[in-house]
Each structure stands twice: as structure tokens, then as C-alpha cells.
N, C-alpha and C positions, 0 to 999 in steps of 0.2 A: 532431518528428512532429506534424503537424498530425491532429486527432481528425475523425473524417467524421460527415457533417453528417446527426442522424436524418430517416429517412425514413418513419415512421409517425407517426401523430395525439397515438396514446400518447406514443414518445417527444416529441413535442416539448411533451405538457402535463409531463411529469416534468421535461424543460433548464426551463420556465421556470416552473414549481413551485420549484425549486433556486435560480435567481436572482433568485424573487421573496424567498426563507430569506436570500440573502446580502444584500438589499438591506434588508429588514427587521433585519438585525443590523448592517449597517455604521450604517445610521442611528439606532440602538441607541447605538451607541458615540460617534458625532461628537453624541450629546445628551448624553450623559456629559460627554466633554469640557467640552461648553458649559456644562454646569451649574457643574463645581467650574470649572470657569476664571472664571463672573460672579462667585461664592461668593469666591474666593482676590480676587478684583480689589476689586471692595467692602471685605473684608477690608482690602487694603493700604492703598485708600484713606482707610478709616478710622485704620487705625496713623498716616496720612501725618499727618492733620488734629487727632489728638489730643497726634502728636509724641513717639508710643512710642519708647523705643529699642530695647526686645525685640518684637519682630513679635508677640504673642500673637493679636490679634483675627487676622491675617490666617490664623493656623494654625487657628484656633478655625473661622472659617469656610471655610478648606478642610476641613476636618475633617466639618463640616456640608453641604458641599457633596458629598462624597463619599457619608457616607450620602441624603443628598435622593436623589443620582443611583442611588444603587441600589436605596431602594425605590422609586422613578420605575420602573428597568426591571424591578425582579419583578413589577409592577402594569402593564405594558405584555405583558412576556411571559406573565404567565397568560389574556390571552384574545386 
């Protein structure tokens, strides 16, 4: 079922009020990503170069990258 398309002012500031929320949260999310993903990569790379054989640095800095990335977005989503 295709939804019909509004026909007042109002509604079409509320549809794209709505998908300015979804665009502001996927973008949200694909910078998460991006953060612990540099975080873990760095990481590895460093286990690579010092010739760990237990990965620690590279958990250490997912670890670190996870928190970055969320208070990144508590301090994006409060204003």
C-alpha cells in the first residue's frame, strides 16, 4: 500500500521534520562506525608493528573507540 502524498503545508513540514530525525541519526550512527572502526585499525596496526601475539592494544583501542564514539554522540545529541 502506497501512503498518499500530504496535501497541506503543515503536513509536509512534519514528513520532512521526520526525515531531517532520520538523517540526523543514520549519520549519527555511520560516525560511530567510523570512529571505533579508525580506533580498532590503529590498534591492529600497532599489535602488527610491535609483533603481539595476543591483540591487546587492538582491543584496548576498540574499547576506547567505543567510548570516544558515544560521548561524541551524547555531545552531538544534546544540542
Amino acid at each position: 500500500m502506497i501512503p498518499e502524498k500530504p496535501t497541506n503545508e503543515e503536513d509536509l513540514k512534519d514528513e520532512k521534520k521526520a526525515l531531517s530525525g532520520y538523517a540526523k541519526y543514520t549519520g549519527v550512527a555511520f560516525q560511530m562506525m567510523a570512529i571505533i572502526g579508525v580506533c580498532a585499525f590503529i590498534g591492529y596496526k600497532l599489535d602488527e608493528y610491535y609483533q603481539n601475539e595476543t591483540q591487546w592494544i587492538t582491543a584496548l583501542a576498540g574499547v576506547l573507540g567505543v567510548i570516544v564514539s558515544i560521548y561524541q554522540t551524547i555531545r552531538q545529541l544534546k544540542s
